[in-house]
gemmi code that builds the backbone of each chain (N, CA, C; Angstrom):
import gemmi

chains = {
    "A": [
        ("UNK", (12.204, -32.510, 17.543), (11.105, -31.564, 17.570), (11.062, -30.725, 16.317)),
        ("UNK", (9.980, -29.859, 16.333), (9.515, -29.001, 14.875), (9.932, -27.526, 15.172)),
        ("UNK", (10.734, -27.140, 14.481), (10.694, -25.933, 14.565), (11.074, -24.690, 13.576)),
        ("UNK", (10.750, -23.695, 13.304), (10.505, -23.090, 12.095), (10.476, -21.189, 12.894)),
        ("UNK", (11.695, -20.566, 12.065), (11.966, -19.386, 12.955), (12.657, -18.774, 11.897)),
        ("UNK", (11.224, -17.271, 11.820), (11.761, -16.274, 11.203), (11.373, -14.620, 11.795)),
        ("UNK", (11.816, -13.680, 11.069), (11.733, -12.520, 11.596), (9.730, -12.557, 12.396)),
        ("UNK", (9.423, -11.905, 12.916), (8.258, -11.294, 13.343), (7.683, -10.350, 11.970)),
        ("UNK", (8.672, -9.076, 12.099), (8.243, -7.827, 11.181), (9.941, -7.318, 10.688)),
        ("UNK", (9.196, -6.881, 9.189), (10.142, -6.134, 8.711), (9.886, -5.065, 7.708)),
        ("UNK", (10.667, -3.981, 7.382), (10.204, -3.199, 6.916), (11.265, -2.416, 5.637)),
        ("UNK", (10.605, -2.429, 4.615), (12.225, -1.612, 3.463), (10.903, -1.278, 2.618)),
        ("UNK", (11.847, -0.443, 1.395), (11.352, 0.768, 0.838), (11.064, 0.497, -0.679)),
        ("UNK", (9.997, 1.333, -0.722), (9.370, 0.924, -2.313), (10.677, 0.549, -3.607)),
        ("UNK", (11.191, -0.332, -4.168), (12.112, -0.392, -5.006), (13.146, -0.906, -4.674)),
        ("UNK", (13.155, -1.319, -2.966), (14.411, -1.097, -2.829), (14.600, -3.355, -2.873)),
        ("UNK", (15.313, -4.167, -2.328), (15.154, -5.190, -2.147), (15.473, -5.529, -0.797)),
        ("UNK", (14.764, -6.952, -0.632), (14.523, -7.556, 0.910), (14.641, -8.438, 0.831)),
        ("UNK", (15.311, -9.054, 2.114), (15.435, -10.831, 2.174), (15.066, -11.048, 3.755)),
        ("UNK", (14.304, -12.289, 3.496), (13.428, -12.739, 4.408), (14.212, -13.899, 4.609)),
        ("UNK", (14.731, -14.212, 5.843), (15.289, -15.363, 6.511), (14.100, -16.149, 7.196)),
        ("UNK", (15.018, -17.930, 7.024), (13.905, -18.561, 7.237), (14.910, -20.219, 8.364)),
        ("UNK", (14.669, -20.013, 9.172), (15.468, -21.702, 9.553), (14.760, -22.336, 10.354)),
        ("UNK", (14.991, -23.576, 10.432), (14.167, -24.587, 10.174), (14.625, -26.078, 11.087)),
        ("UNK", (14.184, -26.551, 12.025), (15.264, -27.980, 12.567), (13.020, -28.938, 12.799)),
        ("UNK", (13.353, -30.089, 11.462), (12.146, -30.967, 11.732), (13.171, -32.512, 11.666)),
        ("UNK", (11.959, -32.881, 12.402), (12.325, -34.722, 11.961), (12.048, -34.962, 10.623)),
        ("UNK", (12.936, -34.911, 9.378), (12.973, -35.271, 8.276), (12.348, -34.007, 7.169)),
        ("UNK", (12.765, -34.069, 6.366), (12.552, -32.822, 5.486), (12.402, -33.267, 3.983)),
        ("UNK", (11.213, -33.078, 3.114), (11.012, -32.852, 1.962), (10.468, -31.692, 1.487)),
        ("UNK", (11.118, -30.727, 1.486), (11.002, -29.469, 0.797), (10.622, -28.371, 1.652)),
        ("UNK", (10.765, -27.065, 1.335), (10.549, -25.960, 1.885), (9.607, -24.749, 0.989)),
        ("UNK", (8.513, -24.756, 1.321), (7.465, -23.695, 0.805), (7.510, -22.208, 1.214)),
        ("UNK", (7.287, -21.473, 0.300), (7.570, -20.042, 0.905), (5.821, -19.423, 0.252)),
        ("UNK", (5.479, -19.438, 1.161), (3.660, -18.255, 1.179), (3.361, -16.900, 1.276)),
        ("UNK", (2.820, -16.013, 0.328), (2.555, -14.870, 0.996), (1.036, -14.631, 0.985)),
        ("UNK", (1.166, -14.045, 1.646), (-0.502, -13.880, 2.739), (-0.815, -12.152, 3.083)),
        ("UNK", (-1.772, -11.728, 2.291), (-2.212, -10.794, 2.546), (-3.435, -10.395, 3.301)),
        ("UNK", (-3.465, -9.697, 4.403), (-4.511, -9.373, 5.385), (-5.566, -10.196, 5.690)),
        ("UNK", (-6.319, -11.403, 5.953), (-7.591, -11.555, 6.051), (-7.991, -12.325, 4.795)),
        ("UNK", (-6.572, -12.888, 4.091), (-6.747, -13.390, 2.664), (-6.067, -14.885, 3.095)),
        ("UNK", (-6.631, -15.871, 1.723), (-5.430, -17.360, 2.349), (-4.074, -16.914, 1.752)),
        ("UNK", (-3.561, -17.770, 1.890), (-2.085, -18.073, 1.398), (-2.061, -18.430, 0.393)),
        ("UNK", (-1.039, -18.084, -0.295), (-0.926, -17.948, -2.031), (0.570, -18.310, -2.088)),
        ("UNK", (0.832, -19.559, -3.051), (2.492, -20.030, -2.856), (2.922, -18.979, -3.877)),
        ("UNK", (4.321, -19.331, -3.227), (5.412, -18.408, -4.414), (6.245, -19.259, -4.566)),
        ("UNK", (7.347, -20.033, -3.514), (8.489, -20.814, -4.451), (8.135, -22.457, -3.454)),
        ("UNK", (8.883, -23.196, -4.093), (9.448, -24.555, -3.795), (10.968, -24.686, -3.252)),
        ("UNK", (11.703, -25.314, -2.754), (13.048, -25.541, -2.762), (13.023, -27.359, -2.515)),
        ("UNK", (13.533, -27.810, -2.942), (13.939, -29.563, -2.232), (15.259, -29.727, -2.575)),
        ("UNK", (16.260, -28.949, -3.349), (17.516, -29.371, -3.424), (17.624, -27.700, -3.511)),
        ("UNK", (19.466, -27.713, -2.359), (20.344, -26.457, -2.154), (20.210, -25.563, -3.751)),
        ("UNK", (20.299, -24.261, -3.129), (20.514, -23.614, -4.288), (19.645, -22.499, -4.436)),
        ("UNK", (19.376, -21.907, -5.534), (18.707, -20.568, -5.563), (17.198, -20.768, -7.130)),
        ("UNK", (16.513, -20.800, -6.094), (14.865, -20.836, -7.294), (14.587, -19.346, -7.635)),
        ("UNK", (14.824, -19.045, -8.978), (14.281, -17.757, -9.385), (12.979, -17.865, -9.907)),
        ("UNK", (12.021, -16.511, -9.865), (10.795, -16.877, -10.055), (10.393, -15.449, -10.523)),
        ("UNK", (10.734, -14.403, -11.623), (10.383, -12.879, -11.497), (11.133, -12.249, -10.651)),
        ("UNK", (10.399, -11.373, -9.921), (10.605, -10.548, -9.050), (11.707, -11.165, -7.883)),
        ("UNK", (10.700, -12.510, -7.271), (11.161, -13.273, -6.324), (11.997, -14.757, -6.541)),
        ("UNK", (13.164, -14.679, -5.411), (13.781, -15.419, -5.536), (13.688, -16.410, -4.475)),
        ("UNK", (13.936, -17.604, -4.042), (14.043, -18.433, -2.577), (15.256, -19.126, -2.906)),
        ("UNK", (15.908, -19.434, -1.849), (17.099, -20.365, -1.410), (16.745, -21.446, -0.570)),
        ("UNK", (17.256, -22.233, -0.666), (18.063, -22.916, 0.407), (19.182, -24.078, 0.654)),
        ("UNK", (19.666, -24.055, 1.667), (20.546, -24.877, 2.246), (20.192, -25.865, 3.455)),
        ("UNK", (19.958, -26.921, 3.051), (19.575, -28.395, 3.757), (20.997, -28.290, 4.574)),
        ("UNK", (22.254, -28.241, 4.350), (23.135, -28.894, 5.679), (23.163, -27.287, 6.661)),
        ("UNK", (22.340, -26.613, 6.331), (22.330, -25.440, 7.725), (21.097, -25.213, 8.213)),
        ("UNK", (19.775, -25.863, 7.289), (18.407, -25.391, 7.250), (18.489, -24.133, 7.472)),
        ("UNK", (18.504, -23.914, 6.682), (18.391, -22.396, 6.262), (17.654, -22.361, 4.365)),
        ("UNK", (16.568, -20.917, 5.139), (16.228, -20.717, 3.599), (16.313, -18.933, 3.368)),
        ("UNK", (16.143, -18.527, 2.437), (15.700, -17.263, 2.447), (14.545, -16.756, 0.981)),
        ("UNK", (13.891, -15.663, 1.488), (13.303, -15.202, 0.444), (13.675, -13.622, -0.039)),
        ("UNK", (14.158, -13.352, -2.026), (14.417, -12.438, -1.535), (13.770, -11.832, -2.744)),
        ("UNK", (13.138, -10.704, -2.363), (11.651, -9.832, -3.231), (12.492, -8.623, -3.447)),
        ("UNK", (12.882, -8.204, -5.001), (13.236, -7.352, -5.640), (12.147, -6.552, -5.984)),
        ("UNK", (12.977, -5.238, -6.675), (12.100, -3.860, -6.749), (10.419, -3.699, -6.390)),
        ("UNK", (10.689, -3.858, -4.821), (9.739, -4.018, -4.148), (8.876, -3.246, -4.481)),
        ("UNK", (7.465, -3.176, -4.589), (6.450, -2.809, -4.637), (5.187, -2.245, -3.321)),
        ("UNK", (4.779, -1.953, -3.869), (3.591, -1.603, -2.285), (2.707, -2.504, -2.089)),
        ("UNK", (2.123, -3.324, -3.032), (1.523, -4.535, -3.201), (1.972, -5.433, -2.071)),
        ("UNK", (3.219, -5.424, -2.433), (3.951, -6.590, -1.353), (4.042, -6.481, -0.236)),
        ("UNK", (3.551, -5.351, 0.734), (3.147, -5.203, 1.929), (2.377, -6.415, 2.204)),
        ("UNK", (2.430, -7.446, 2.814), (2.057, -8.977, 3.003), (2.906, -9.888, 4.307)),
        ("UNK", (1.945, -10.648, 4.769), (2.823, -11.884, 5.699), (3.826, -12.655, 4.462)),
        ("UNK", (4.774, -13.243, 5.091), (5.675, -14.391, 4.250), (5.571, -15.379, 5.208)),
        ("UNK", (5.142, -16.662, 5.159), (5.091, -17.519, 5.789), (6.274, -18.841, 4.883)),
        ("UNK", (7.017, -19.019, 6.117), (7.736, -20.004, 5.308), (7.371, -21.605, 5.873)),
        ("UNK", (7.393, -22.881, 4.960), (6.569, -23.794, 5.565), (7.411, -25.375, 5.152)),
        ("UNK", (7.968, -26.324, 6.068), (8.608, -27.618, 6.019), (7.651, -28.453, 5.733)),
        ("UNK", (8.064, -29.044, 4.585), (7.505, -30.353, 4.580), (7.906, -31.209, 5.158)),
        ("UNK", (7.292, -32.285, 6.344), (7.973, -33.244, 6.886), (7.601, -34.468, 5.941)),
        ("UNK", (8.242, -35.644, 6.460), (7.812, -37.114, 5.678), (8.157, -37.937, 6.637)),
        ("UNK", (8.213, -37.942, 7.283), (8.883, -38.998, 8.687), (7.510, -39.211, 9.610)),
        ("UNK", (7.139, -40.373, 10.378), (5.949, -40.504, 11.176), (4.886, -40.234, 10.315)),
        ("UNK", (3.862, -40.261, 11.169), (2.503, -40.010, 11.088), (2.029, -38.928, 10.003)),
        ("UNK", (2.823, -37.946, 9.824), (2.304, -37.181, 9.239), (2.770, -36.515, 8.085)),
        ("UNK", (2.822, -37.731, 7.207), (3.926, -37.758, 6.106), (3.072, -36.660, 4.960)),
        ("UNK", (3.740, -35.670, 4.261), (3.196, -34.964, 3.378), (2.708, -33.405, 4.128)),
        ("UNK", (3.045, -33.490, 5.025), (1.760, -32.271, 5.988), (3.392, -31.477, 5.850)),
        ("UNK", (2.501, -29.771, 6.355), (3.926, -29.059, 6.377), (3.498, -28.044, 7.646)),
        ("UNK", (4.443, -28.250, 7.953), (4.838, -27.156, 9.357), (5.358, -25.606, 9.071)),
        ("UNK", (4.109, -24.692, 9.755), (4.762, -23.519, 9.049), (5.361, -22.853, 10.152)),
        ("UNK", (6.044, -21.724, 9.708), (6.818, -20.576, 10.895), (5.637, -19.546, 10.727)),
        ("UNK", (5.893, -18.880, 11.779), (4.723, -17.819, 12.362), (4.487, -16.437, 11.388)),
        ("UNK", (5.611, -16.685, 10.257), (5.194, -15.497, 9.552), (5.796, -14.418, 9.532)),
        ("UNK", (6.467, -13.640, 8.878), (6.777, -11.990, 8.919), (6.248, -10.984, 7.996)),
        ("UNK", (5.645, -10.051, 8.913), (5.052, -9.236, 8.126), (5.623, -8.060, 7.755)),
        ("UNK", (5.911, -7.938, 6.308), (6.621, -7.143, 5.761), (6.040, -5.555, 5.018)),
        ("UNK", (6.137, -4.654, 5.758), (5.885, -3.326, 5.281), (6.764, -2.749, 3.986)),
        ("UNK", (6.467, -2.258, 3.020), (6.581, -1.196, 1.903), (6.155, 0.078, 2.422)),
        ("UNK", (7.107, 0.809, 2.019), (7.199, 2.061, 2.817), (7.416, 2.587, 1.244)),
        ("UNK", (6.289, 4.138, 1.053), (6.908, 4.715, -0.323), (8.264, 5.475, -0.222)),
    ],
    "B": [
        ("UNK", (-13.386, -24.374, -12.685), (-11.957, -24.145, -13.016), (-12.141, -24.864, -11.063)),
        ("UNK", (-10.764, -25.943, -11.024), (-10.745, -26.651, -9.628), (-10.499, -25.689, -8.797)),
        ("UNK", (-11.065, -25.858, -7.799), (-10.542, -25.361, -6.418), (-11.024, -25.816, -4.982)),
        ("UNK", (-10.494, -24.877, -3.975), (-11.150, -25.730, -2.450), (-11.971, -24.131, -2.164)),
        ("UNK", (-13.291, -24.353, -1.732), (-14.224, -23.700, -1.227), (-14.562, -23.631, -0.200)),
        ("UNK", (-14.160, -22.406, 0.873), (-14.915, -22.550, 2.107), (-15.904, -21.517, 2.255)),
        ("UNK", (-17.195, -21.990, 3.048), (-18.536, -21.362, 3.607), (-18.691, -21.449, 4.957)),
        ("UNK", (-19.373, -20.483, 5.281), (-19.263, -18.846, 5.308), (-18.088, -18.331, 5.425)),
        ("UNK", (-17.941, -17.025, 4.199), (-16.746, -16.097, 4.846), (-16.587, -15.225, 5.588)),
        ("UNK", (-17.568, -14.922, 6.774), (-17.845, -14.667, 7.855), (-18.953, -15.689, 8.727)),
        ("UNK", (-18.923, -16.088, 9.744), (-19.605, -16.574, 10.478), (-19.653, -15.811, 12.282)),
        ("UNK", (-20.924, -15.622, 13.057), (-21.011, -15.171, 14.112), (-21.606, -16.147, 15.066)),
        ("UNK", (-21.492, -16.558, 16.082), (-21.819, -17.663, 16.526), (-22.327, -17.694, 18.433)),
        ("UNK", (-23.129, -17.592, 18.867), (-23.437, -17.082, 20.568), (-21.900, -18.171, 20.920)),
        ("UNK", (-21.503, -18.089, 22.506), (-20.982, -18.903, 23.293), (-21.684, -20.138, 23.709)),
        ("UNK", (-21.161, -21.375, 23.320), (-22.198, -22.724, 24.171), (-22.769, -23.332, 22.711)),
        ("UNK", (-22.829, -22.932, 21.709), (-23.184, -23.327, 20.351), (-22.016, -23.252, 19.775)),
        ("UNK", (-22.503, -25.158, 19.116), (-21.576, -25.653, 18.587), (-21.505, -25.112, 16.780)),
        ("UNK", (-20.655, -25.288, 15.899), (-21.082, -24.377, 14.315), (-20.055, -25.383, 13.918)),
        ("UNK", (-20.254, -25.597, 12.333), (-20.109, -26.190, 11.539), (-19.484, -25.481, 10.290)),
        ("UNK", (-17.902, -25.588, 10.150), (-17.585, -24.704, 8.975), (-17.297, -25.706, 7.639)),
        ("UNK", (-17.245, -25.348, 6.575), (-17.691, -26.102, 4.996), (-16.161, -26.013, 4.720)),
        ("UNK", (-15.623, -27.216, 4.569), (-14.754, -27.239, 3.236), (-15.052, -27.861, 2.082)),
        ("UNK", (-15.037, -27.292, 0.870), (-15.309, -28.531, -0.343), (-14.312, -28.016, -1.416)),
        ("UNK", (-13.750, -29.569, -2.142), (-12.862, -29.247, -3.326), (-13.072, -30.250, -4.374)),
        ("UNK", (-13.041, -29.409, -5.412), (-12.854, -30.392, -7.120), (-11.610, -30.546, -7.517)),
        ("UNK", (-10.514, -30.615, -6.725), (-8.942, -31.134, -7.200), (-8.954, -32.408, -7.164)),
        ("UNK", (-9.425, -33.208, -6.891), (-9.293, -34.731, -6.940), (-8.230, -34.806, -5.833)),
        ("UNK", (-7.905, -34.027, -4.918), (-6.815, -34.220, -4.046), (-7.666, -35.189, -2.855)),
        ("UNK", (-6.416, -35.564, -2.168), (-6.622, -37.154, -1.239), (-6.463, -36.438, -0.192)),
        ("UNK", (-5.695, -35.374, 0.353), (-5.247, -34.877, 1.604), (-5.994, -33.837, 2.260)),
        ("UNK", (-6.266, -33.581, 3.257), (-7.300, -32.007, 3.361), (-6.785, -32.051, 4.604)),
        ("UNK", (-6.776, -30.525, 5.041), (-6.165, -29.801, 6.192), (-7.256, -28.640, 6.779)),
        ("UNK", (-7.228, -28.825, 8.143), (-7.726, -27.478, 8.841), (-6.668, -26.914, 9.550)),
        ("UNK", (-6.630, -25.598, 9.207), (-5.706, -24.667, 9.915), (-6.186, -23.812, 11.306)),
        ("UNK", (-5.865, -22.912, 12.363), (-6.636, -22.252, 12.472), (-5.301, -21.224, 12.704)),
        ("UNK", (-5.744, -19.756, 12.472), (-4.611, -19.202, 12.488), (-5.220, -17.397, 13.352)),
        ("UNK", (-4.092, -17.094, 14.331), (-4.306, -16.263, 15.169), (-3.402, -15.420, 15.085)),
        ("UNK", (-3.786, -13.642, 15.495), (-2.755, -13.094, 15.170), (-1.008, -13.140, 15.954)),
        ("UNK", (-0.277, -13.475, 15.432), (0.773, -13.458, 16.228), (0.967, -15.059, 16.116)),
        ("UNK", (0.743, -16.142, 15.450), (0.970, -17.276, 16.232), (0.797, -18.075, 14.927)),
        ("UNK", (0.870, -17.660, 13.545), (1.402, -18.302, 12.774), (0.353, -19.287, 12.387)),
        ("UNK", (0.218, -20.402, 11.359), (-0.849, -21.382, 11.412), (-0.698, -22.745, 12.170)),
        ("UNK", (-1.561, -23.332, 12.744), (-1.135, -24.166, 13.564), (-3.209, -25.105, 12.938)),
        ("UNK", (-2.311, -26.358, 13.212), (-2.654, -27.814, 12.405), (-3.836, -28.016, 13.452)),
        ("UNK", (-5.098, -27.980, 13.080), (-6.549, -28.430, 13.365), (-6.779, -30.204, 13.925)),
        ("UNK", (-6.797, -30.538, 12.406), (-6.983, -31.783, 11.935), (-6.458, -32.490, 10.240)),
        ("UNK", (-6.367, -33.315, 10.019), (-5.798, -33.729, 8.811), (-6.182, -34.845, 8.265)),
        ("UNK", (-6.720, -35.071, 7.258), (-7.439, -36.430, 6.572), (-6.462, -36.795, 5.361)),
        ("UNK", (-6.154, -37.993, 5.231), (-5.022, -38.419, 3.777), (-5.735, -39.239, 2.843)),
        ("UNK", (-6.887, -39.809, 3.656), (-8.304, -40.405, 3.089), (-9.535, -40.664, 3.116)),
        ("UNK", (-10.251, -41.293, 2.908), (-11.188, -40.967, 2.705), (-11.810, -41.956, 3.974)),
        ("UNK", (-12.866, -41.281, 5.295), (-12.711, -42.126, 6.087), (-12.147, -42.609, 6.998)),
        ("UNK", (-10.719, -41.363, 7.024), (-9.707, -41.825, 7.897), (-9.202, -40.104, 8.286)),
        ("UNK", (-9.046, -39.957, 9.533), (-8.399, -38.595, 9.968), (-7.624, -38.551, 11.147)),
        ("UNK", (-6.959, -37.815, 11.283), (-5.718, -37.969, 12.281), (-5.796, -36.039, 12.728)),
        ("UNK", (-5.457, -36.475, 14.394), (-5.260, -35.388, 15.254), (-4.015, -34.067, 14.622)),
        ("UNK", (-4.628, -32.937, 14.901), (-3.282, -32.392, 15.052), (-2.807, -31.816, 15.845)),
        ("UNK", (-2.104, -30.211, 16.292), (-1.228, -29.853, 17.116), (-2.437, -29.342, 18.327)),
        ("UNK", (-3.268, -28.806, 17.839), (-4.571, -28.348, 18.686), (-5.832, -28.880, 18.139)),
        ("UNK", (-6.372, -30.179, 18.248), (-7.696, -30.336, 18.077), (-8.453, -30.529, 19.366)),
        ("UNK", (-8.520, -30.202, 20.771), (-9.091, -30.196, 21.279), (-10.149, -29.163, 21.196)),
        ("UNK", (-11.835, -29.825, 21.394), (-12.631, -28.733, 21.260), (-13.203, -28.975, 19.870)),
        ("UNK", (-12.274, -29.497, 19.018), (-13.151, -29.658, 17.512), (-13.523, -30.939, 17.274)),
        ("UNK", (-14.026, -31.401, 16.080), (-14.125, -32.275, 15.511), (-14.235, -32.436, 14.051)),
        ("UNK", (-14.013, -33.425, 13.541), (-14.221, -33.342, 11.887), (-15.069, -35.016, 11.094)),
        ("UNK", (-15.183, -34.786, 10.105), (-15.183, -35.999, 9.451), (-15.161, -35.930, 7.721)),
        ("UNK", (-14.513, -37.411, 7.239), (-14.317, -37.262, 5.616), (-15.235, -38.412, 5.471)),
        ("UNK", (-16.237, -38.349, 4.801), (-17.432, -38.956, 4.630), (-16.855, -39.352, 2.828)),
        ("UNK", (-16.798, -38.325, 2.191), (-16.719, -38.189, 1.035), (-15.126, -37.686, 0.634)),
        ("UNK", (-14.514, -37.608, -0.475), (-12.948, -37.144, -0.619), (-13.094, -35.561, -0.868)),
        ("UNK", (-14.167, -35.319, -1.273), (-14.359, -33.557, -1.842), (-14.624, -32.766, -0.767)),
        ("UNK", (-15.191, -33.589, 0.381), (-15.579, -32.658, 1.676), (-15.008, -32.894, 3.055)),
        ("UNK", (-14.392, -31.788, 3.983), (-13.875, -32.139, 5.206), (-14.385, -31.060, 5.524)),
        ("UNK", (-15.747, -31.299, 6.264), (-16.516, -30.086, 7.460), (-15.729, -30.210, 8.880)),
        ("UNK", (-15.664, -28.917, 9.586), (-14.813, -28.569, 10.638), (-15.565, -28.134, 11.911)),
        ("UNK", (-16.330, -28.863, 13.063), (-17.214, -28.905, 13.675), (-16.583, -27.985, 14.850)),
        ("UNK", (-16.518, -27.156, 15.307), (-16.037, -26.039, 16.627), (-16.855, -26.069, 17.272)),
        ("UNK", (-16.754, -26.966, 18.654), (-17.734, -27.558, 19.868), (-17.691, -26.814, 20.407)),
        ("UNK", (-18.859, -26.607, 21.471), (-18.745, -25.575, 22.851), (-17.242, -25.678, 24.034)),
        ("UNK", (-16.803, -26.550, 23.414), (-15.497, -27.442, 24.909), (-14.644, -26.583, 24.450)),
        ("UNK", (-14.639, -25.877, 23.046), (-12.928, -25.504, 22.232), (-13.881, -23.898, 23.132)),
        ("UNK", (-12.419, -23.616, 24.033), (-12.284, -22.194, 25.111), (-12.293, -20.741, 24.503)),
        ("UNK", (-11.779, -21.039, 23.336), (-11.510, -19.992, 22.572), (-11.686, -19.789, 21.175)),
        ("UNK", (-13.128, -19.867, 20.469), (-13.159, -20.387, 19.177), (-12.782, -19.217, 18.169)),
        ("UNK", (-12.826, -18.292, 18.764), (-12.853, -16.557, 17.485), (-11.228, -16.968, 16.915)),
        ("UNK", (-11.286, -17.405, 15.667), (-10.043, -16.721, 14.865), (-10.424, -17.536, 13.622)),
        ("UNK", (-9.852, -17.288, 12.612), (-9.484, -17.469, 11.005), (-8.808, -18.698, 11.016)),
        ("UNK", (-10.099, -19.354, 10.020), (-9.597, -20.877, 9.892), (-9.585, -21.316, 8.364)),
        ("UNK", (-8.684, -21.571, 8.327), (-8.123, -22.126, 6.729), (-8.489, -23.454, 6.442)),
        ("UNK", (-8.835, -23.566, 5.345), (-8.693, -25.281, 4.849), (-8.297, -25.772, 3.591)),
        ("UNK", (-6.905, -26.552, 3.546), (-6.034, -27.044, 2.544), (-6.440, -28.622, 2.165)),
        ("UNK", (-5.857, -28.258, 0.652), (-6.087, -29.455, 0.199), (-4.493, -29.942, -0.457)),
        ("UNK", (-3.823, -31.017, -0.931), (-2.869, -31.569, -1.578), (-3.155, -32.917, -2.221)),
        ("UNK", (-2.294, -33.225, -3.615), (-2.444, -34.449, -3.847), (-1.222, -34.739, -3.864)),
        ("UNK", (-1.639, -36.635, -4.375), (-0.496, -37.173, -4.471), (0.450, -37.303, -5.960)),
        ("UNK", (1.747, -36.903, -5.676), (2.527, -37.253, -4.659), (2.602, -35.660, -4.086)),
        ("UNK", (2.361, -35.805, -2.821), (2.310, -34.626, -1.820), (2.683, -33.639, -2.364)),
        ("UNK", (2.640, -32.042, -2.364), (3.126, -30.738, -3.160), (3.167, -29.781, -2.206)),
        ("UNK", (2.551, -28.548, -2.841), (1.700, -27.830, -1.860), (0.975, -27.431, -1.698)),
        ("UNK", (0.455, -26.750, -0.442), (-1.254, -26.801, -0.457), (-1.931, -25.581, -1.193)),
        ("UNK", (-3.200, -26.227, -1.298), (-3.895, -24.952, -2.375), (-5.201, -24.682, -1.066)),
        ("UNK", (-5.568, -23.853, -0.994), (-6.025, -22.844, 0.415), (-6.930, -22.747, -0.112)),
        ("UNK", (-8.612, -22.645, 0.769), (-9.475, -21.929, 0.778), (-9.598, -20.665, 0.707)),
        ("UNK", (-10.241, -20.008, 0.346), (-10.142, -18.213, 1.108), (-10.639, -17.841, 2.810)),
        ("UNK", (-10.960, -19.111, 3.237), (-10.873, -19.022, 4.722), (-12.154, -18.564, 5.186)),
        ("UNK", (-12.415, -18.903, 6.671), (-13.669, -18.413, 7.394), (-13.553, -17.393, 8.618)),
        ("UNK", (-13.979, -16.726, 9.032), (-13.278, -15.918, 10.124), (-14.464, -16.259, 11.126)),
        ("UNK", (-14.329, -16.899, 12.221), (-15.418, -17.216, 12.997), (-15.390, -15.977, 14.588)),
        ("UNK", (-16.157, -15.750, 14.454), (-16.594, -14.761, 16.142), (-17.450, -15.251, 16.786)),
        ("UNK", (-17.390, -15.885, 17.778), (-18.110, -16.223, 18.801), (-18.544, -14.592, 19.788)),
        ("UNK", (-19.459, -14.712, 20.499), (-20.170, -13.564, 21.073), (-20.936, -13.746, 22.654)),
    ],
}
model = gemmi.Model(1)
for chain_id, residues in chains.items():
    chain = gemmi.Chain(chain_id)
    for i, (resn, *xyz) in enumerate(residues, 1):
        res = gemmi.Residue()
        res.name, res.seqid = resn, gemmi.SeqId(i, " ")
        for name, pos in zip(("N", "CA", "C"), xyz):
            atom = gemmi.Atom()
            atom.name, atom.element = name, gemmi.Element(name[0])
            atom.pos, atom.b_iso = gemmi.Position(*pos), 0.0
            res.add_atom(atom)
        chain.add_residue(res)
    model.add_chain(chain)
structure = gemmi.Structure()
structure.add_model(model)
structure.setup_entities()
């Protein structure tokens, strides 16, 4: 089965840094997408992962680890901007629906000044 | 400059009428996705086309329908049968070899 499980809500402070947990159990796995999504807006990518390890990108960083499925996202000297959903999202490749990605429900992350 | 376009970015619609939402894209991408996404419940898979002519079910398509006539367009038909049509519906596109998806700015549909 598909499944994709992260916080609901979370909340930290202008400057300060945050990490967004992300895990993950699909039938077969090519890569892990990390989205942020602001109010009533689409989704806008931020990182990739397909091999263990740590993707730096600016501000933001993503991980992950394939033998725990586990990923994380983690957003330095946070901003108020970044008040946003993080949607984290599996690519499967196995069956029918090779290329498509399965997302988790999202956490919406508050900036607090 | 490419992208995927969806129309209307608001739509209002009586109960019992069926509506018709627009996706169109100039990526040359092969794959197109409908999302529909509710608060609390994350995005969850419409329908999905990989070609042209060819589309496959997803986690909730009861109530909708679609078709890929053309590779640039996948319209998203919300029948009177779908119980609950009001929420924010996305539509993705990808090419090959598969990546990730590049998003519409979405439709927010209200039924009334």
């Amino acid at each position: 089965g598909q499944n994709i499980d992260q916080p609901t809500e979370m909340t930290a402070t202008e400057g300060a840094i945050v990490q967004i947990n992300c895990t993950y159990q699909t039938s077969g796995f090519n890569g892990l997408f990390w989205y942020q999504q602001h109010a009533g807006e689409a989704p806008t990518f931020l990182s990739y992962n397909v091999l263990d390890g740590l993707e730096e990108k600016g501000r933001f960083s993503s991980f992950l680890s394939r033998s725990k499925g586990y990923s994380y996202l983690l957003l330095k000297e946070l901003q108020m901007k970044d008040s946003a959903s993080y949607l984290c999202a599996v690519r499967e490749i196995y069956g029918g629906s090779q290329g498509n990605l399965i997302f988790g429900k999202g956490t919406k992350l508050s900036v607090k000044p | 400059d490419g992208g995927i376009t969806q129309s209307p970015k608001y739509l209002f619609r009586k109960e019992g009428q069926n509506v018709t939402l627009s996706c169109e894209q100039n990526l040359n991408h092969d794959a197109m996705y409908w999302y529909r996404q509710d608060p609390g419940q994350g995005l969850r898979l419409i329908y999905y086309s990989q070609i042209v002519n060819d589309f496959q079910k997803g986690d909730i398509a009861e109530g909708y329908s679609v078709s890929r006539e053309k590779k640039e367009s996948f319209p998203l038909t919300v029948t009177s049968a779908q119980k609950n049509p009001t929420a924010f519906y996305l539509c993705a596109s990808t090419g090959r070899p598969p990546k990730g998806y590049t998003f519409g700015s979405g439709t927010r549909l209200t039924v009334v």
